[in-house]
N, C-alpha and C positions, 0 to 999 in steps of 0.2 A: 314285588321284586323276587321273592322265593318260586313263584311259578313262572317268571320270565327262567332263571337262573336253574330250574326244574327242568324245563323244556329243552334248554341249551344242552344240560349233561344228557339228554335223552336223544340226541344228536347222533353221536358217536357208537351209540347202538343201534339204533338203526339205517345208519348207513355203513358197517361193519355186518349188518343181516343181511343187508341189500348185497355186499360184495360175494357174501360167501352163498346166495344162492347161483352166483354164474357160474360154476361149472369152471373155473381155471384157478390155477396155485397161485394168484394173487385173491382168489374166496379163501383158500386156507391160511392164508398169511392175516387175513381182516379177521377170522375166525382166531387167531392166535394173538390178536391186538385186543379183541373185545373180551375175551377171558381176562387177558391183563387190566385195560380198564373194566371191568364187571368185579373184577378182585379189588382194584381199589376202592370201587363206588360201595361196594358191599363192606368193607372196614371201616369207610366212612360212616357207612347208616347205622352200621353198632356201634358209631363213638355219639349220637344223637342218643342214645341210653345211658353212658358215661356220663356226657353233659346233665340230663335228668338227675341222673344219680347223687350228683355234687351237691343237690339242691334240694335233697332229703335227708329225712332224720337219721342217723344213724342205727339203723337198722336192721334186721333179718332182708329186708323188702329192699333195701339200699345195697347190702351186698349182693345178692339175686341180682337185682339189674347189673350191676360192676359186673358180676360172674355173665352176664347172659352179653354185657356191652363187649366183652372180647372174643367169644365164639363165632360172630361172622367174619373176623383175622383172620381165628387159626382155621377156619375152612377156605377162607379165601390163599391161605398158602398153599389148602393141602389139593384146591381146585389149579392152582400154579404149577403143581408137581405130577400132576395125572393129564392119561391123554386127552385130546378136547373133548370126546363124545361124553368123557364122567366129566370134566370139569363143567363142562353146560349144564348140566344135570345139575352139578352140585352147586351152582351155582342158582339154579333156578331153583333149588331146595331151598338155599340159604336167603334171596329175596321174599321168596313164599313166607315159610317158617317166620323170617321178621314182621312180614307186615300181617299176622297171624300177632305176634307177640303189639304189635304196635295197637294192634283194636283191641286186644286186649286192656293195652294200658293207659288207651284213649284218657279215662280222668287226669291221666297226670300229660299228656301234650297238649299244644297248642291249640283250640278249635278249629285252626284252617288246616293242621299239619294230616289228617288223615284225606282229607278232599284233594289234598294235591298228590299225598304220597300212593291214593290207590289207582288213578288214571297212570302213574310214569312207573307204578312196578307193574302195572299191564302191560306197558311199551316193552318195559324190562325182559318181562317175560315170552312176549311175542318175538323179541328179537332174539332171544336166546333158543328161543323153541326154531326159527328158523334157518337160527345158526346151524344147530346140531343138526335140522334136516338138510343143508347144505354138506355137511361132513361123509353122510351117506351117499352122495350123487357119485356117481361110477366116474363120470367126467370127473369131477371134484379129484375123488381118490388117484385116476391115473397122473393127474396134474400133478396133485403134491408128489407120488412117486416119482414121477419122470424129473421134476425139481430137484428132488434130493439125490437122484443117481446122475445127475447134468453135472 
């Protein structure tokens, strides 16, 4: 079920990468949708550390994950409030960087959670990498302009 349900949320990014490499201001509008879902999926994957957390001793090691399960939030606000070419970026930081901390802390997840979670932050990241090369296409750019002075 978790990689049927894996797959599904891996959907919306890459058909939000698909949009925004055509070259028209409905690519930067998809590119403006998948920041916001990419913001929520990345808050979500730091509450998967929260949940962890709940389920250890009370600890140095228990607060470190608490402290580390809110950090993909506040960059997922601070990827909301920046233009899209940093919020991609940071956003592809903040998938990387996690599943960086996730092998990491392999002992303490599930043994299928890393087999599913490194194929769909590849998609993750693919679709975010072609996002932002979408944001650069000269077509792309006159679109969104000519959109906003319409």
């Amino acid at each position: 079920m978790a990689a049927t349900l894996g797959a599904l949320g891996l959907v919306p990014f890459l058909g939000t990468a698909a949009l925004a490499l055509t070259g028209t201001s409905l690519g930067m509008t998809a590119v403006n949708y998948q920041i916001m879902y990419g913001a929520s999926i990345l808050s979500f994957m730091g509450g998967v550390h929260w949940g962890v957390a709940t389920k250890e001793p009370d600890t140095m090691s228990q607060t470190g994950r608490y402290v580390i399960s809110v950090m993909p939030s506040l960059l997922a606000v601070g990827c909301l409030m920046g233009p899209p070419e940093l919020a991609l970026v940071g956003l592809g930081i903040g998938f990387s960087s996690l599943l960086v901390y996730d092998v990491i802390s392999v002992r303490v997840m599930a043994p299928w959670y890393l087999k599913l979670r490194i194929p769909l932050t590849a998609g993750v990241l693919l679709s975010l990498a072609c996002s932002w090369w979408g944001c650069f296409d000269i077509d792309t750019t006159v679109a969104a302009v000519s959109a906003v002075t319409m």
